[in-house]
N, C-alpha and C positions, 0 to 999 in steps of 0.2 A: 229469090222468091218471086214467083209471078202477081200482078197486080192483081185484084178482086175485087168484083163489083158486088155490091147490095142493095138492091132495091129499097129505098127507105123515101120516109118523108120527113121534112126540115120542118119546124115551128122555132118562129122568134117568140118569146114571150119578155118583153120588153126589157130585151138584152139579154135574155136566158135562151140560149139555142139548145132546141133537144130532136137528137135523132130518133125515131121512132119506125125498128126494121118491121117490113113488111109479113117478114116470114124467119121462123128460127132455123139456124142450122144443123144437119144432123151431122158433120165433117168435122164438129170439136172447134168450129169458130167462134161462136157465141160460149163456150166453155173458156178456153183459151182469153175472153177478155174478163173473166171469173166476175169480181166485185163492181164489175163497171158499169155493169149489166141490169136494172131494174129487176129484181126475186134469184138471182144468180147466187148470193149469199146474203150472210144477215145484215154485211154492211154493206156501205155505196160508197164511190171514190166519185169523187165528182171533179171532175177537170173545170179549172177558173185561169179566167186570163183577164189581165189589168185592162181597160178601157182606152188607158194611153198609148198602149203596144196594139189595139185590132184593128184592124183591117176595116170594120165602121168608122173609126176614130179619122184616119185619113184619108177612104174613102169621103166624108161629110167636109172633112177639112178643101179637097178636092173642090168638090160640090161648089160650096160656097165661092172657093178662091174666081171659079167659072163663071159666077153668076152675074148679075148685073146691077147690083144693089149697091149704091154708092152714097 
């Protein structure tokens, strides 16, 4: 399958990231992710990832290790 791009924009809400697409698509993509979708169906699946496992977690750990604070 070819990669796909979507225009969207990113918001942190204090460690809640939510994409938010610019434009729906009429191709069956925004179908195709059904309940993922904010009004798509009656429920929501919401994807969660543990704080210990992100990509903040060691990017900050990073951070820190770099700085100069002794």
């Amino acid at each position: 399958m070819a990669p796909r791009y979507e225009p969207i924009f990113r918001f942190y809400f204090d460690g809640l990231m939510v994409h938010i697409h610019r434009h729906s698509s009429d191709d069956g993509y925004t179908n195709a992710l059904g309940n993922m979708v904010v009004g798509q169906d009656e429920s929501l699946i919401i994807a969660t990832h543990t704080y210990e496992g992100s990509y903040q977690k060691i990017n900050m750990e990073l951070v820190i290790s770099e700085s100069n604070f002794s």
